[in-house]
MIFI-420397 format. One record per residue: residue number from 1; residue in one letter; x, y, z of N, C-alpha, C in turn. Coordinates in Angstrom, 3 decimals. Atoms other than C-alpha are relative to their C-alpha. Layout:
MIFI-420397
 seq type      n.X      n.Y      n.Z     ca.X     ca.Y     ca.Z      c.X      c.Y      c.Z
 NUM    A        X        Y        Z        X        Y        Z        X        Y        Z
...
***
This chain:
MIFI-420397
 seq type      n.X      n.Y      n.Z     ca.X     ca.Y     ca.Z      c.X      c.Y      c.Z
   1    X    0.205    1.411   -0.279  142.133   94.313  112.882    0.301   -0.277    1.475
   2    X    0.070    0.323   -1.653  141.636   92.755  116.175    1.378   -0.775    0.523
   3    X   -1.358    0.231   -0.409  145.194   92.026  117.828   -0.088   -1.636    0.290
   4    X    0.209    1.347   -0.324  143.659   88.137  119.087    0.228   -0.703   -1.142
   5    X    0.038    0.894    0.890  144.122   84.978  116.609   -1.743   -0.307    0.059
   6    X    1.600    0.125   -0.079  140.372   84.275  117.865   -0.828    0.500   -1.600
   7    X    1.071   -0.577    1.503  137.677   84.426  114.913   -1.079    0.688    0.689
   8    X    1.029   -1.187   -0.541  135.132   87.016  116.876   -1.020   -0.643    0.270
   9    X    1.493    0.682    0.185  132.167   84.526  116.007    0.123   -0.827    0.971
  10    X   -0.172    1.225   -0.852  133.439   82.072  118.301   -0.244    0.805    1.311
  11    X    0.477   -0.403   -1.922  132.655   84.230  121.304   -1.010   -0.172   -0.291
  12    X    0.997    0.084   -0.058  129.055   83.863  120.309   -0.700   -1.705   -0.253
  13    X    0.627    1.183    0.429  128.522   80.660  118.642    1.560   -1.143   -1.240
  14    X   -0.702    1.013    0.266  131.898   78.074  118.543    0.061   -0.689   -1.046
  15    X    0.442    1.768    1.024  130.758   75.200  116.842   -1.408    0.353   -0.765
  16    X    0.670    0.348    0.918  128.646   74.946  114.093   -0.509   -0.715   -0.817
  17    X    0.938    1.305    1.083  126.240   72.631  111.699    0.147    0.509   -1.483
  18    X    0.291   -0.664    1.900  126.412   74.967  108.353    0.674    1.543    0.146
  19    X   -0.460   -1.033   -0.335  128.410   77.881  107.792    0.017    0.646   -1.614
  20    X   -0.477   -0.622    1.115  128.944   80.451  104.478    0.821    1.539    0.461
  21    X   -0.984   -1.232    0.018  131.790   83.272  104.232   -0.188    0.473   -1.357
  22    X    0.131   -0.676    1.582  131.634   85.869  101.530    1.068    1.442    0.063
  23    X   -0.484   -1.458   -0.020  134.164   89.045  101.252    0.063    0.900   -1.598
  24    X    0.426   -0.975    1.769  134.465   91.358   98.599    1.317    1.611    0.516
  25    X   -1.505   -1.349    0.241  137.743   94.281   98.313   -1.151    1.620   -0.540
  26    X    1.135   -1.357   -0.010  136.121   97.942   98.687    1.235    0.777    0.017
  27    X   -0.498   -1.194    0.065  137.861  101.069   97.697    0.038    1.033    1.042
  28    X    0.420   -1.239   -1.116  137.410  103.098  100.876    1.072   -0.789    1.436
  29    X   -0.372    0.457   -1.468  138.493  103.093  104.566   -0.535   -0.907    0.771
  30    X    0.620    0.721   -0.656  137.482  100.637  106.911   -1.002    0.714    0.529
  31    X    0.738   -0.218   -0.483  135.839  103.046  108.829   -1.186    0.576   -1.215
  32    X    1.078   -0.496    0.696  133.457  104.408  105.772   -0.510   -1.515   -0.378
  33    X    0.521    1.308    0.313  132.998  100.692  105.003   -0.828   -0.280    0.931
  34    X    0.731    0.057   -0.929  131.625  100.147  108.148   -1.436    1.049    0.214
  35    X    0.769   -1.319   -0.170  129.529  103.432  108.131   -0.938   -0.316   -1.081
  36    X    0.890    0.312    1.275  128.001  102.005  104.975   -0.596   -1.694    0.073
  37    X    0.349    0.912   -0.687  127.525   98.648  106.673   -1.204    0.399    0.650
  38    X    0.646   -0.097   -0.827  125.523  100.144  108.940   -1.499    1.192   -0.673
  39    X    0.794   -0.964    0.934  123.701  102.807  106.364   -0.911   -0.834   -0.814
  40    X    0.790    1.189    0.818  122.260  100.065  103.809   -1.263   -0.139    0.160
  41    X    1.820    0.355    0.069  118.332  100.077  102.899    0.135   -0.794   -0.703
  42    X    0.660    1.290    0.840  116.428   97.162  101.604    0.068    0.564   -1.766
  43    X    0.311   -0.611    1.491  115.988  100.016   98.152    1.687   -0.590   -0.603
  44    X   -1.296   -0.102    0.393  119.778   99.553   97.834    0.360   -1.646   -0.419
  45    X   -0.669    1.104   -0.099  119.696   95.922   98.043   -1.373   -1.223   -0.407
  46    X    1.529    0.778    0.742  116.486   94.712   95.523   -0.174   -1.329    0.459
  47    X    0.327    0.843   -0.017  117.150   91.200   95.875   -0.266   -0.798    1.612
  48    X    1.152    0.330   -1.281  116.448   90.983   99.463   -1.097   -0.143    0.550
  49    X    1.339   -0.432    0.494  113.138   92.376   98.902   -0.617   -1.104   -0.369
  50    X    1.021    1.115    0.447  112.299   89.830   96.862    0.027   -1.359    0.338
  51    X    0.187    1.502   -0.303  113.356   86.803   98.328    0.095   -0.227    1.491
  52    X    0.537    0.164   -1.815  112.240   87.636  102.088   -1.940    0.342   -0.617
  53    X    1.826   -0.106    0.098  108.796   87.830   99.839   -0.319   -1.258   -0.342
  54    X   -0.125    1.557    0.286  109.535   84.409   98.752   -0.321   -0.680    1.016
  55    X    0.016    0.615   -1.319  110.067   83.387  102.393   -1.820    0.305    0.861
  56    X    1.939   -1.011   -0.395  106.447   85.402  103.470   -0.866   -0.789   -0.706
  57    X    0.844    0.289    0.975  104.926   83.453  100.846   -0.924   -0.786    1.109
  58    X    0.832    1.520   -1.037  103.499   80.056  103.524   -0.459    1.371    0.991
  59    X    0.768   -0.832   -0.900  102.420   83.083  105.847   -1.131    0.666   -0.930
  60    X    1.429   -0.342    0.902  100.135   84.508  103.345   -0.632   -1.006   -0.889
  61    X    1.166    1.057    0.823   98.694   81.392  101.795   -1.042   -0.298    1.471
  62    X    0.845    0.046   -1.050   97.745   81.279  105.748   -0.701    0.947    0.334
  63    X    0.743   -1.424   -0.331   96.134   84.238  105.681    0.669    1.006    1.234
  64    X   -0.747   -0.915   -1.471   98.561   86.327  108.515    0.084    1.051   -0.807
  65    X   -0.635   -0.960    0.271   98.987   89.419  107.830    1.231    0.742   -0.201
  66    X   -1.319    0.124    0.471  101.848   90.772  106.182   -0.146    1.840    0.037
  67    X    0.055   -1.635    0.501  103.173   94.269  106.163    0.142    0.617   -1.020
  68    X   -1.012   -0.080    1.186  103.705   95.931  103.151   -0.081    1.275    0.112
  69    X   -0.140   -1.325    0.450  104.366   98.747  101.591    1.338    0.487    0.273
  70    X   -1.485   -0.519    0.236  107.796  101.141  100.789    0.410    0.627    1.152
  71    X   -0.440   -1.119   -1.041  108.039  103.242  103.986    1.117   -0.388    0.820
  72    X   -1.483    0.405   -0.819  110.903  101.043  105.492    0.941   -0.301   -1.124
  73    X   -1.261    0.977    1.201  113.026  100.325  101.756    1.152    1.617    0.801
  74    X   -1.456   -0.934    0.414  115.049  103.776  102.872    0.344   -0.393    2.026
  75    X   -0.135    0.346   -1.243  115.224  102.420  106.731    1.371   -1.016   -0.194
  76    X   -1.050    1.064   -0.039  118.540  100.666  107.311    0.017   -1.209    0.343
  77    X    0.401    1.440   -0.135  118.520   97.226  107.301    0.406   -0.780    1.305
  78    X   -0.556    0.419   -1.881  120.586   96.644  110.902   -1.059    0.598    0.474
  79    X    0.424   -0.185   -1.083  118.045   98.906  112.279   -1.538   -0.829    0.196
  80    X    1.177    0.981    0.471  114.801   96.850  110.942    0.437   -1.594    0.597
  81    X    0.652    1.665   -0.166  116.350   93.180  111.941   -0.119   -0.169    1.826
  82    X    0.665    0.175   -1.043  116.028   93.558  115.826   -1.588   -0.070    0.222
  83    X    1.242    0.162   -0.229  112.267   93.851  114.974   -0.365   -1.264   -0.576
  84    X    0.234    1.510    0.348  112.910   90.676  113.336    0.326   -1.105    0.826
  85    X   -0.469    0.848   -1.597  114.053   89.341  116.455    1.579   -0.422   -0.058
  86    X   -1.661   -0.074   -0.254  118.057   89.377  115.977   -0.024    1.013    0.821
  87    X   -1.035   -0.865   -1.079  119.879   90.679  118.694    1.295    0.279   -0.395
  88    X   -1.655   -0.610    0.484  122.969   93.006  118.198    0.908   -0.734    1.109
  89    X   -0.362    0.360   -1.044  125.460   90.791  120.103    1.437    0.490    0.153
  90    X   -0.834   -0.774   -0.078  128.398   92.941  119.149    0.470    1.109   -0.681
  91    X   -0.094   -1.076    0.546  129.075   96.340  117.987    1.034    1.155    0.321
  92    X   -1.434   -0.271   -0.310  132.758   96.876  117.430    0.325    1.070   -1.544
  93    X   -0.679   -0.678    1.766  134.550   99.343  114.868    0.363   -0.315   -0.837
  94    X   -0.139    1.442    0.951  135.621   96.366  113.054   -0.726   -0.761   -0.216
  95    X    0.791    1.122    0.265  132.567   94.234  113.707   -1.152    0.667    0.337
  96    X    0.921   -0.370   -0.819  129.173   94.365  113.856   -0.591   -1.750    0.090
  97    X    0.741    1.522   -0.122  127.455   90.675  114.845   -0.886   -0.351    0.943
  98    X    1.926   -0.030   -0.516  123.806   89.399  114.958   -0.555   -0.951    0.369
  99    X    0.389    1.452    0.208  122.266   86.715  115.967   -1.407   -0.199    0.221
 100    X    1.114    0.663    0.152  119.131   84.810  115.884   -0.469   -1.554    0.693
 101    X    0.356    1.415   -0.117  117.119   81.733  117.464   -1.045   -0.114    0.237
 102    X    1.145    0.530    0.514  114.326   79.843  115.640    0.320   -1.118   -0.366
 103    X    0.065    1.072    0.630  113.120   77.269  113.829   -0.078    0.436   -1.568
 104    X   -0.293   -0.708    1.271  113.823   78.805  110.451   -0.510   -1.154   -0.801
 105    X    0.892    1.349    1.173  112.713   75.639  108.656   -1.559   -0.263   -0.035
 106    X    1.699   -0.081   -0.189  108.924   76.484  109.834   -0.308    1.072   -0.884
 107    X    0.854   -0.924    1.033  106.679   78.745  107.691    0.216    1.694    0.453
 108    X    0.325   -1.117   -0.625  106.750   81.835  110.324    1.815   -0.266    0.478
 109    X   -1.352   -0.116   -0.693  110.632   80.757  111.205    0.361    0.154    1.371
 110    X   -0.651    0.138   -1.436  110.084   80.640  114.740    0.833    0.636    0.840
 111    X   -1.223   -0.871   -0.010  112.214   83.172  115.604   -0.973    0.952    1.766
 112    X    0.103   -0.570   -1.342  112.170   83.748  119.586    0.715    1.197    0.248
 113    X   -0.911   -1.859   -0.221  113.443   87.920  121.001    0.729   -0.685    1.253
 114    X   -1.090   -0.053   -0.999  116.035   87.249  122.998    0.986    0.661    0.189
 115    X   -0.899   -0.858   -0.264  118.838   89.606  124.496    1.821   -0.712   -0.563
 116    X   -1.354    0.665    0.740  122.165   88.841  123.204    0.964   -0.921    1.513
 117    X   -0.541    1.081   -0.852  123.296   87.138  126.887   -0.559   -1.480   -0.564
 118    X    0.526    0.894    0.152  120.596   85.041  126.343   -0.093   -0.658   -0.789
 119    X   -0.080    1.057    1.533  121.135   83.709  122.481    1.561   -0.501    1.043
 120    X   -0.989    0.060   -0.040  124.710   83.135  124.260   -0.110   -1.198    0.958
 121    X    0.149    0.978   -0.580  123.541   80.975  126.880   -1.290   -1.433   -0.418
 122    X    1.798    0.654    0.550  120.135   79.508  125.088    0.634   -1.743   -0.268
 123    X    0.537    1.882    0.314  119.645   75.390  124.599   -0.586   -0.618    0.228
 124    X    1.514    1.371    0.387  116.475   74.181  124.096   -0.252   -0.609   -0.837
 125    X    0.413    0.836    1.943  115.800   71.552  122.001   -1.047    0.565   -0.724
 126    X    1.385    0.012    0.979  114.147   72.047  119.071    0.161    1.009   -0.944
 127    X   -0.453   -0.893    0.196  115.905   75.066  117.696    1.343    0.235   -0.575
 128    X   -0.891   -0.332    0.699  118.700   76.841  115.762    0.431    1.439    0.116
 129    X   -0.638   -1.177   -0.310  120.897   79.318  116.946    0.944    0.403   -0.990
 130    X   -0.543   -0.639    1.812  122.260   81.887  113.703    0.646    0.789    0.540
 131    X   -0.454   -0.897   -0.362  124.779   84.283  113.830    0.411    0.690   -1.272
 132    X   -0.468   -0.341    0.735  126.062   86.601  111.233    0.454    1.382    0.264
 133    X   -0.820   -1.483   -0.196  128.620   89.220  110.985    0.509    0.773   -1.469
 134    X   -0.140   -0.623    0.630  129.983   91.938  109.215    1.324    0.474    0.340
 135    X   -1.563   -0.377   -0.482  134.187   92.273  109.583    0.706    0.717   -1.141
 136    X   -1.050   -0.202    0.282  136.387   94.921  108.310    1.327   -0.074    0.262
 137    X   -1.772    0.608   -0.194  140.242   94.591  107.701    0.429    0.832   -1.149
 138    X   -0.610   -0.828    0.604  142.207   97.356  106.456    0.985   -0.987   -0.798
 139    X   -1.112    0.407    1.247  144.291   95.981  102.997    0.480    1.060   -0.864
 140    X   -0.498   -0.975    0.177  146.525   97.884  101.436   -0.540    1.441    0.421
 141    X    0.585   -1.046   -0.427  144.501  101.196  100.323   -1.235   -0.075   -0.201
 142    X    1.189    0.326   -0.586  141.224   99.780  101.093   -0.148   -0.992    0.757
 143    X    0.550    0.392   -1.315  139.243   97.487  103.113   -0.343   -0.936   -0.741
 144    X    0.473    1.017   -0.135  138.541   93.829  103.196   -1.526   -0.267    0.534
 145    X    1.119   -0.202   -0.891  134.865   93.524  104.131   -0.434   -1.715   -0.188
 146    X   -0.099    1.221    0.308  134.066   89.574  105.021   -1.373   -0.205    0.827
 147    X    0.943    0.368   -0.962  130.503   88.364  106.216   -0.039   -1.646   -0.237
 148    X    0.460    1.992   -0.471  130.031   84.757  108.031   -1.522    0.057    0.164
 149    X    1.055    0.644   -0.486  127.107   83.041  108.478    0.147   -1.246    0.824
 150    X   -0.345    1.226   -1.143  127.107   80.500  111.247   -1.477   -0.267    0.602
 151    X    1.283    0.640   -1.026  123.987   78.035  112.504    0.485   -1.454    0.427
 152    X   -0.267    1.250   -0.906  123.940   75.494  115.277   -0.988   -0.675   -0.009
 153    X    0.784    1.170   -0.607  121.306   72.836  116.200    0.479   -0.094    1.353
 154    X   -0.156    0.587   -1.729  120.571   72.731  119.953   -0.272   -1.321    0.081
 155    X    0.256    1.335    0.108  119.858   69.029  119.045    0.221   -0.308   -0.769
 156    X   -0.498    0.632    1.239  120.169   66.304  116.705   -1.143    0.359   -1.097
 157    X    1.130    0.043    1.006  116.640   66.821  115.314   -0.431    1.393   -0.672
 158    X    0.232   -1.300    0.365  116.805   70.296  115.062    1.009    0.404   -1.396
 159    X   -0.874    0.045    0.989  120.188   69.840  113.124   -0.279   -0.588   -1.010
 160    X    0.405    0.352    0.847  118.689   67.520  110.945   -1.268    1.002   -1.058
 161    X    1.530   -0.694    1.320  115.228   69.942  109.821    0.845    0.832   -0.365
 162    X   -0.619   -1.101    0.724  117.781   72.804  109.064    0.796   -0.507   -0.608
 163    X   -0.826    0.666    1.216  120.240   70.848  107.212   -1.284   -0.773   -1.149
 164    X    1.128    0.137    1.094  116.844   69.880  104.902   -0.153    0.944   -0.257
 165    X    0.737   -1.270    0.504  115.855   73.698  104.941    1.083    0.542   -0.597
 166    X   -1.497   -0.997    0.273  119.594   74.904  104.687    0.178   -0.386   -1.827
 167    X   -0.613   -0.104    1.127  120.013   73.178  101.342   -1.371    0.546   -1.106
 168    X    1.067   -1.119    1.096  116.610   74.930   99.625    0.464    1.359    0.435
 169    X   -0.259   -0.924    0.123  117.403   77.841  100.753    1.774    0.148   -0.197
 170    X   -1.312   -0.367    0.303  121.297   78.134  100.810    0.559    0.829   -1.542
 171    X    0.114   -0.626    1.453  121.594   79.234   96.877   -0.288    1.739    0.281
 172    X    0.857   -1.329    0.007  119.494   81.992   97.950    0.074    1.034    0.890
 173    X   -0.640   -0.646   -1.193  120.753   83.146  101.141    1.817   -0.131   -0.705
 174    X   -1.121    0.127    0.772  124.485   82.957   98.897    0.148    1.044   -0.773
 175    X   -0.119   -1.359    0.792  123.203   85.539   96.574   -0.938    1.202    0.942
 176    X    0.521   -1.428   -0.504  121.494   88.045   99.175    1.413    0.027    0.622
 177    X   -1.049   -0.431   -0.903  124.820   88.037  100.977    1.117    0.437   -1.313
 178    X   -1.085   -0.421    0.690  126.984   88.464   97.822   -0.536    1.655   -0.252
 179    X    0.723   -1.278    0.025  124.071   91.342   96.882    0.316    1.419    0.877
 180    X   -0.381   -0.896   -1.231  124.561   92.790  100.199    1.590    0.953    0.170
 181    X   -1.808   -0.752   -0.014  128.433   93.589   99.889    0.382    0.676   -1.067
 182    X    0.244   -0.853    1.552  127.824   94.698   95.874   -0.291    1.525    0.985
 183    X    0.586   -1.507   -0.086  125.837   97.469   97.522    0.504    0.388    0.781
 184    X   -0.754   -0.569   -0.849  127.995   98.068  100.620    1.425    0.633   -0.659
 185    X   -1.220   -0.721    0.853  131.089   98.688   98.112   -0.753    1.224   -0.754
 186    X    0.952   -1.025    0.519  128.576  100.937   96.211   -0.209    1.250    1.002
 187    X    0.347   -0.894   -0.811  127.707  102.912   98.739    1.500    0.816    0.833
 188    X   -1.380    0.002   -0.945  131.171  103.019  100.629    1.184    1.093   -1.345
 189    X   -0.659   -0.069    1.150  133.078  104.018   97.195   -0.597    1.298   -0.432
 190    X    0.652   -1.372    0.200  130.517  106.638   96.548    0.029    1.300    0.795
 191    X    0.188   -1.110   -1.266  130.686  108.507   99.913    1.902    0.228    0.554
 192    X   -1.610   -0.584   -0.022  134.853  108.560   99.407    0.467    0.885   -1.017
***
């Protein structure tokens, strides 16, 4: 654990409009927790799958092309979301944390590539800057594993469309993150 009182997230993104925490107690070391943090395919973690096909849906009633097919379910899922346009904005032995900025309440989510200075300094209206992490914390004889979610509004109006989108999706982004730590104890537990 990190020697500061600081919460880690706050070097990236302070203040917030909507936030969810989720941890979950894992049988292993921090460091295999982490190692299995960072290991994690979409195969390992079904219900992601299906409800980032949910989200895809308004892009294919528009006819965009969609990728499909299995050749990325055994691809790790950190190394797949920089092509989703998150930036790694820290990648600590205790943490890893990602962030994002779009309009996530649009059909295609809006989701500008930016370098992790630049989500750090970014504020243009119209937009929603995301962050989410992944923190171990050695307890007794295993590991605490705790992921945040944190989004801002660079404006009032931006804060307002994602606090409309946040509460359809929230439910659902609640159970891919509980999903997500099921299979990181799974995996972590298995490889001790």
């Amino acid at each position: 654990m990190r020697d500061d009182a600081r919460v880690p997230l706050d070097e990236f993104l302070p203040g917030y409009d909507v936030n969810e925490v989720h941890s979950a107690r894992i049988a292993a070391p921090p460091e295999a927790v982490i190692a299995a943090v960072r290991a994690l395919t979409p195969r390992e973690v079904r219900l992601v799958g299906a409800l980032m096909a949910v989200r895809s849906l308004p892009a294919m009633v528009r006819r965009r092309r969609l990728r499909t097919g299995h050749r990325g379910l055994d691809e790790p899922l950190l190394d797949r979301l920089p092509r989703r346009g998150f930036a790694m904005l820290a990648d600590r032995p205790d943490e890893l944390v990602l962030g994002a900025i779009g309009r996530f309440w649009t059909a295609d989510g809006g989701i500008l590539r930016v370098s992790g200075d630049e989500f750090v300094t970014f504020c243009e209206p119209g937009f929603a800057k995301a962050v989410v992490n992944f923190q171990v914390r050695e307890s007794g004889a295993g590991t605490v594993l705790t992921t945040e979610t944190r989004i801002r509004g660079t404006d009032e109006d931006a804060r307002r469309r994602f606090r409309r989108y946040w509460r359809i999706v929230m439910p659902g982004s609640a159970l891919i993150r509980r999903a997500w730590l099921r299979a990181i104890r799974k995996r972590a537990e298995a490889n001790c």
